[in-house]
Each structure stands twice: as C-alpha cells, then as structure tokens.
N, CA, C and O atoms as a DFTB+ gen file, in Angstrom:
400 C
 N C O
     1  1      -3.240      -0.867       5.626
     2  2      -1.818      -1.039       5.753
     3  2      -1.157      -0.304       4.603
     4  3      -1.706      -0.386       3.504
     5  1      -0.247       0.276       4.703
     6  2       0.523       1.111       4.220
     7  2       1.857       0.467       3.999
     8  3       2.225      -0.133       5.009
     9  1       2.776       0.394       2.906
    10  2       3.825       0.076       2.624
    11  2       4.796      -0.028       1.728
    12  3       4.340      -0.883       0.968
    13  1       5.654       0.225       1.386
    14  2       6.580       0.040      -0.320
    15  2       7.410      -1.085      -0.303
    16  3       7.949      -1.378       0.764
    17  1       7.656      -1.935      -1.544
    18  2       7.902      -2.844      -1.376
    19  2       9.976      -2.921      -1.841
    20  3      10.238      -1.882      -2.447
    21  1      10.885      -3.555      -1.732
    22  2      11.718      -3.864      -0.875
    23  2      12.595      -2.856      -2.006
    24  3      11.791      -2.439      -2.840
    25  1      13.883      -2.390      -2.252
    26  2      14.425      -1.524      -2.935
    27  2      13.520      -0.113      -3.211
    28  3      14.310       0.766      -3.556
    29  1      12.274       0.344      -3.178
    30  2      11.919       1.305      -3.022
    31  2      11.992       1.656      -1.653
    32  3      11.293       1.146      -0.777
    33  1      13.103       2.798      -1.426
    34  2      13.547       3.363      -0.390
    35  2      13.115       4.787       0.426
    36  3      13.434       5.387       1.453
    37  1      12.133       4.935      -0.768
    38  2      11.730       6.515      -0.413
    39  2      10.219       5.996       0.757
    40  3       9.372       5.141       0.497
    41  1      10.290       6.594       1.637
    42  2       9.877       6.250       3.367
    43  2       8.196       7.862       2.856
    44  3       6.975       7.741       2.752
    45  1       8.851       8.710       2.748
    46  2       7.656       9.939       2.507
    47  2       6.672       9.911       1.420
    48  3       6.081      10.969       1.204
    49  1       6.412       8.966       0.751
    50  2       5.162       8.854       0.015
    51  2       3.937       7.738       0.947
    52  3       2.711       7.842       0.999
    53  1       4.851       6.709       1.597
    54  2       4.103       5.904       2.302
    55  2       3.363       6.437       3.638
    56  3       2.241       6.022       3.928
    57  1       4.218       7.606       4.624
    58  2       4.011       8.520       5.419
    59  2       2.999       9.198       5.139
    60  3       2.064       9.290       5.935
    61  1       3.003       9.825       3.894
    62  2       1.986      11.032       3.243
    63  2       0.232      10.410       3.235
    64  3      -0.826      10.914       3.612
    65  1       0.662       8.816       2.479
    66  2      -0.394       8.094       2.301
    67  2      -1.158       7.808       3.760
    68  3      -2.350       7.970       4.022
    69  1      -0.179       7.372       4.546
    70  2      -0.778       6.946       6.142
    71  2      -1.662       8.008       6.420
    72  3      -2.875       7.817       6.501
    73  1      -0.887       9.646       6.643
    74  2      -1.496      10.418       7.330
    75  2      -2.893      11.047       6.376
    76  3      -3.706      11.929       6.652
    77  1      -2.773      10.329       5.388
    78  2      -4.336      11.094       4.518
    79  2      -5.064       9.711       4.916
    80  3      -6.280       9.905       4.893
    81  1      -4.830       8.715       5.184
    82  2      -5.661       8.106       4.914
    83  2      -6.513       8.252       6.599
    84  3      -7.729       8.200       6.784
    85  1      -5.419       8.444       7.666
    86  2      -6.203       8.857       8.684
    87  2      -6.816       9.808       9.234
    88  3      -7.674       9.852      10.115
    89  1      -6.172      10.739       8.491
    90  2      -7.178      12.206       8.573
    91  2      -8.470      11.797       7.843
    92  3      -9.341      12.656       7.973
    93  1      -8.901      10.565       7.000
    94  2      -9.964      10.257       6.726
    95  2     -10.920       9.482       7.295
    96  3     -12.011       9.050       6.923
    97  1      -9.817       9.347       8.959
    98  2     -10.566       8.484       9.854
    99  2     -10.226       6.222       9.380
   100  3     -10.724       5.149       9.723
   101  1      -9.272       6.645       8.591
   102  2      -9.169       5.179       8.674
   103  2      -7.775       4.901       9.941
   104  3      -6.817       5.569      10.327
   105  1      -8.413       3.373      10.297
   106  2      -7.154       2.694      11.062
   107  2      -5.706       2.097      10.474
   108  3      -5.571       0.957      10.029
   109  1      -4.537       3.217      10.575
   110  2      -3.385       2.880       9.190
   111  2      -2.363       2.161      10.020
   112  3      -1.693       2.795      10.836
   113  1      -2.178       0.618       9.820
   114  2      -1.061       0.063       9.939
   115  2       0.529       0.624       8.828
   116  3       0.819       0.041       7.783
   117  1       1.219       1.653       9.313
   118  2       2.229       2.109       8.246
   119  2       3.758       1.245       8.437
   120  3       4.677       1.685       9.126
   121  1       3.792       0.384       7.937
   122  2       5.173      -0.354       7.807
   123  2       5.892       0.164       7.351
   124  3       6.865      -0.588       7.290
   125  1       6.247       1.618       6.668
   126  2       7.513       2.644       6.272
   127  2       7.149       1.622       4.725
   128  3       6.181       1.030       4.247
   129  1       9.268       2.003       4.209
   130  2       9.634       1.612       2.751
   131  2      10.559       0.147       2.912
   132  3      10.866      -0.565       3.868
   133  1      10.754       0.126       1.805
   134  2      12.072      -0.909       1.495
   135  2      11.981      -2.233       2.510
   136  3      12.875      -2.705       3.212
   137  1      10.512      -2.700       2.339
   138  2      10.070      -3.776       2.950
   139  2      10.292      -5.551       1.692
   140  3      10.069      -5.618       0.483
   141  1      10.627      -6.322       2.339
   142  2      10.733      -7.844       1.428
   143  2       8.945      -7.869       1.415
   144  3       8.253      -7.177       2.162
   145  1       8.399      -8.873       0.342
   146  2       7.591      -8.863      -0.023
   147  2       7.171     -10.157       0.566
   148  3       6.246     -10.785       0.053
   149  1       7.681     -10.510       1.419
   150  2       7.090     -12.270       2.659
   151  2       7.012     -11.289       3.948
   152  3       6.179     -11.716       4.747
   153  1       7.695     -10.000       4.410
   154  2       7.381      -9.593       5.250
   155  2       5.885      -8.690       5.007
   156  3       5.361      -8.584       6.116
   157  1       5.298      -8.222       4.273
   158  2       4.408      -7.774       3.760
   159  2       3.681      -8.693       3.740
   160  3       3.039      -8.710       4.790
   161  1       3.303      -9.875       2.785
   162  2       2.772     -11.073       3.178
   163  2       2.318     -11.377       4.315
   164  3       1.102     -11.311       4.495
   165  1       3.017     -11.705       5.156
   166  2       2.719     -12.231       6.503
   167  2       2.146     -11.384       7.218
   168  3       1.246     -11.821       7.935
   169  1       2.447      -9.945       7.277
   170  2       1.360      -9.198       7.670
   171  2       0.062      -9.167       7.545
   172  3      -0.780      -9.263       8.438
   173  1      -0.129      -8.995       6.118
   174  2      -1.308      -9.428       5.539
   175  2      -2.387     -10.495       5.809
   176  3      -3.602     -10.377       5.653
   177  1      -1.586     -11.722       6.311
   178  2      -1.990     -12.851       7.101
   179  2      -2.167     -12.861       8.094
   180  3      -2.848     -13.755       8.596
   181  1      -1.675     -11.948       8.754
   182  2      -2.155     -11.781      10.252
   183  2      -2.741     -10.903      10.736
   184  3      -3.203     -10.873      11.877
   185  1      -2.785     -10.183      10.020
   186  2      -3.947      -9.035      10.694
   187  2      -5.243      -9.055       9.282
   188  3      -4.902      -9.289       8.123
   189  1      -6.326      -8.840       9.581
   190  2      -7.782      -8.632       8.915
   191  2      -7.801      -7.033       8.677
   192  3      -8.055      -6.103       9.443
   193  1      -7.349      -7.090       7.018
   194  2      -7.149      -5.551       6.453
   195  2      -8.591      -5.152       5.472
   196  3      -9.288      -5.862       4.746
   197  1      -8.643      -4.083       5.731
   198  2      -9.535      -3.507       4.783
   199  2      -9.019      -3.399       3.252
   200  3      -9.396      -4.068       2.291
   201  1      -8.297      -2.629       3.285
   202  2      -7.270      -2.596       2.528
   203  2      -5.175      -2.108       2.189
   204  3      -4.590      -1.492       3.080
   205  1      -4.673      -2.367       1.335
   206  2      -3.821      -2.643       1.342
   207  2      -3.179      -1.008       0.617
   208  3      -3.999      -0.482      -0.136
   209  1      -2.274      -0.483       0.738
   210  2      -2.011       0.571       0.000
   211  2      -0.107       0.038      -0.445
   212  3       0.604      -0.138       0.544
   213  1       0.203      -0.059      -1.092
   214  2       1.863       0.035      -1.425
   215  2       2.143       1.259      -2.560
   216  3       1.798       1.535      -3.709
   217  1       2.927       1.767      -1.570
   218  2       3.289       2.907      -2.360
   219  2       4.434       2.401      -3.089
   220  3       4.888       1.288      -2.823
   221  1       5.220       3.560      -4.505
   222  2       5.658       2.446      -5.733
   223  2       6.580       4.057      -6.146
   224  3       6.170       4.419      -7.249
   225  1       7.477       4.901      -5.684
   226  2       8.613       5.818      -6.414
   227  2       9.366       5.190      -7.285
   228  3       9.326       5.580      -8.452
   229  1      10.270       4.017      -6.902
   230  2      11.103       3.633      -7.408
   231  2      10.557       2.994      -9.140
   232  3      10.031       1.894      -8.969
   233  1      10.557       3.332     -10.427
   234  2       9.937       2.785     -11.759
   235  2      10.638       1.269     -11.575
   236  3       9.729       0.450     -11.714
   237  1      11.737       0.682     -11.351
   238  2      12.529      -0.360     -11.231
   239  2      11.631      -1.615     -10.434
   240  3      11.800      -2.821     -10.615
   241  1      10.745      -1.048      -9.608
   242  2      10.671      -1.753      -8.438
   243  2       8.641      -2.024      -9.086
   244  3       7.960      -2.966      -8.681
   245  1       8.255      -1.228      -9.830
   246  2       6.742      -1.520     -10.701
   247  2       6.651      -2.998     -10.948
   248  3       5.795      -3.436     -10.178
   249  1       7.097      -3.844     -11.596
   250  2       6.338      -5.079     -11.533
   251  2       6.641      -6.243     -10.282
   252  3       5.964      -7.241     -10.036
   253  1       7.672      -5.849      -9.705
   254  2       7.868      -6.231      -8.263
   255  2       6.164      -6.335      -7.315
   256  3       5.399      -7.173      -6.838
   257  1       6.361      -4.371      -7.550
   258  2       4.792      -4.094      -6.228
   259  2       3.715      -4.782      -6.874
   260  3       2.873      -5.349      -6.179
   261  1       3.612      -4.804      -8.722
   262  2       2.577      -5.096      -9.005
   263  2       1.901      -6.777      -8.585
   264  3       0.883      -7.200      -8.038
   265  1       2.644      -7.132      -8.956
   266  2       3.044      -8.792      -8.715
   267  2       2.392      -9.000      -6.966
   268  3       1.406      -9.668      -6.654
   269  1       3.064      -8.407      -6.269
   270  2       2.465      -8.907      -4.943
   271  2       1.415      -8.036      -4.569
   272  3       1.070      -8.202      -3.399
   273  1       0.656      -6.963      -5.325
   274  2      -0.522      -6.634      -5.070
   275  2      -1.385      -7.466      -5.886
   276  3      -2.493      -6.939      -5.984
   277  1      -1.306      -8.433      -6.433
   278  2      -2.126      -9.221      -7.315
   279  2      -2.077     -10.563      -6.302
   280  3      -3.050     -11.314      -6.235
   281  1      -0.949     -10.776      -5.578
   282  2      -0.710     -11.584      -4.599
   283  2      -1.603     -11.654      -3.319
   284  3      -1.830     -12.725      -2.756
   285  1      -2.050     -10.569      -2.928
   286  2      -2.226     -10.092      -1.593
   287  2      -4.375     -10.044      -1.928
   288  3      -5.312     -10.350      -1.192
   289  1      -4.315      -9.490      -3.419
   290  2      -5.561      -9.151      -3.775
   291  2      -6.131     -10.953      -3.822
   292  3      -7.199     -11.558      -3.723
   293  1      -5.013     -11.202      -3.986
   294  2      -5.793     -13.007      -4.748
   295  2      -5.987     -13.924      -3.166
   296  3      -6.342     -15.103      -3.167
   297  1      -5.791     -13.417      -2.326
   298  2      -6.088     -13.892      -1.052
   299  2      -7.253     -12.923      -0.238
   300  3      -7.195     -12.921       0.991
   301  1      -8.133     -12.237      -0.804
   302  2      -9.169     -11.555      -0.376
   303  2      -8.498      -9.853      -0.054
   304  3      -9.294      -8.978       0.285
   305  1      -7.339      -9.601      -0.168
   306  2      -7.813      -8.023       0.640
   307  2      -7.605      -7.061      -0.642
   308  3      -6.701      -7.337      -1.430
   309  1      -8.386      -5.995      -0.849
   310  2      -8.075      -4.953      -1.894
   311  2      -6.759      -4.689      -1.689
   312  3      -6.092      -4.971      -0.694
   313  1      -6.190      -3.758      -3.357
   314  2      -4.829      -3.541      -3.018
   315  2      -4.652      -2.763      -4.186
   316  3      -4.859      -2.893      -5.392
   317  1      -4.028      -1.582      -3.121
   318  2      -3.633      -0.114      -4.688
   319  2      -2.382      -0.131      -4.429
   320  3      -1.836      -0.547      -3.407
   321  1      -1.847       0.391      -5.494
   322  2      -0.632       0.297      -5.601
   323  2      -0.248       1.925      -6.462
   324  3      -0.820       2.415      -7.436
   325  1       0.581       2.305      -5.893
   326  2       0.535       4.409      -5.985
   327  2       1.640       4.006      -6.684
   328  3       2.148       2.894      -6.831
   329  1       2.127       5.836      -7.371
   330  2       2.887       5.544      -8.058
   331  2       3.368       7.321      -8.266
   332  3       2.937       8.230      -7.557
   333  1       4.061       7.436      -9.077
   334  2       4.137       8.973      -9.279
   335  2       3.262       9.532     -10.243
   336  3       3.016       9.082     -11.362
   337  1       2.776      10.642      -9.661
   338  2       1.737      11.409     -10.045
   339  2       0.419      11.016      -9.777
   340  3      -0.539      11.505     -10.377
   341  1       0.318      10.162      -8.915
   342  2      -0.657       9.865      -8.190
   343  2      -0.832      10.713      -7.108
   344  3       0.118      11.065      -6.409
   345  1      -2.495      11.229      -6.831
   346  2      -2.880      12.119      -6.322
   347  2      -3.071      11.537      -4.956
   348  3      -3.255      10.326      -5.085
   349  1      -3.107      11.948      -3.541
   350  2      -3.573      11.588      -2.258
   351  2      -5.073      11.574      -2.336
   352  3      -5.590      10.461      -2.247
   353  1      -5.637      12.313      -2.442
   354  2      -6.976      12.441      -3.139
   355  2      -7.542      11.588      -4.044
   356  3      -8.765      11.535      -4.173
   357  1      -6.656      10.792      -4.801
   358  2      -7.099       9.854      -5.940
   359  2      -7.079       8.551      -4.850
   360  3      -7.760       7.578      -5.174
   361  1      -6.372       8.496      -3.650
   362  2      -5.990       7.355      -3.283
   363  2      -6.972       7.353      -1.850
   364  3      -7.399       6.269      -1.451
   365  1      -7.238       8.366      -1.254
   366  2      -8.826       8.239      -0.921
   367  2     -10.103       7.630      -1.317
   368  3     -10.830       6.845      -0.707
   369  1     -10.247       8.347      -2.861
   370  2     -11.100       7.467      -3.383
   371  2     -11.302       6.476      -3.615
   372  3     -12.417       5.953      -3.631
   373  1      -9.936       5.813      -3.927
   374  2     -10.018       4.545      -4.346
   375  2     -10.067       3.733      -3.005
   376  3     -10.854       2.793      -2.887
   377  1      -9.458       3.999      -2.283
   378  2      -9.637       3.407      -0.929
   379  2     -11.043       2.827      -0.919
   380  3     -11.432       1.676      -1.119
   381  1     -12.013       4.499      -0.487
   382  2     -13.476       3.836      -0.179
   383  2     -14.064       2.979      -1.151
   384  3     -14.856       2.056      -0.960
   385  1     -13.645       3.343      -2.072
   386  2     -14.320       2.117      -3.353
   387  2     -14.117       0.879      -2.836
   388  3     -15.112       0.158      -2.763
   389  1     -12.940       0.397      -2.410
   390  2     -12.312      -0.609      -2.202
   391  2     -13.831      -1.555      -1.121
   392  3     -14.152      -2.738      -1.005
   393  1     -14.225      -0.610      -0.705
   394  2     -14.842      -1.235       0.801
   395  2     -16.142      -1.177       0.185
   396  3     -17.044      -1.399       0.993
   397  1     -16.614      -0.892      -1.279
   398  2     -17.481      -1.585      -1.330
   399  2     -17.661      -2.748      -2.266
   400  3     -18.681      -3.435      -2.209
C-alpha cells in the first residue's frame, strides 16, 4: 500500500512509488496523497499487507507520517516512510528486506 499522509498534498511521489514498486512485480494498493491517518489505519486493518510505503514531501507533515508508521508497524505490517532524496531504488530495497 502506497500513501501520504493528510496535508502532504503532493499525489507524484506516491504514483512514482506505486509504479516502481510494480514494475517489481509487487501487488500496489495506491491510495494517492493528503490522506487522514484513521483512513490509512483502517485500511491497514482490512486488507493483509506486505508492506506499507507512505510517502513524506511535505518536512511539516515528518513526525505526523512518522508517528503512524510506528503505528501501523506496531500492529504487524512493515512500514517505510520516503522522504526527499530518497531514491526509488532505495525503496525497492527496502521493500524486499521488509519481507524478510
């Protein structure tokens, strides 16, 4: 699952992330940007994720994403959280790590 969390508005880092992560052959639930962090949640709860990706432009909005990727992680599913200057390539990797 793919997503940014709620005042981060920029929609094309989360896009970018989806489509690398499926050109890597993963299955990408992409919920876009500027999502509340109970709607994210509840996703999370209802579907059985591998892992979690939230993408993070906005610097304002950093301990927001961080906070509910510690949230999301503390209920079993991995969870990266991107940021600027973060590589697509870096976020591959970390992906597969994730799954083991």
């Amino acid at each position: 699952m793919v997503a940014a969390v709620e005042d981060d508005h920029h929609a094309l880092p989360t896009t970018m992330a989806a489509h690398a992560l499926r050109a890597d052959n993963w299955h990408v639930h992409h919920l876009g940007a500027d999502l509340p962090a109970k709607e994210i949640l509840a996703f999370c709860r209802n579907c059985d994720l591998d892992v979690v990706v939230l993408s993070m432009t906005n610097p304002m909005v950093r301990s927001r994403a961080d906070a509910l990727a510690s949230r999301i992680q503390k209920a079993g599913t991995p969870t990266l959280v991107g940021g600027p200057g973060k590589s697509l390539d870096e976020l591959l990797e970390l992906a597969r790590l994730a799954l083991k």
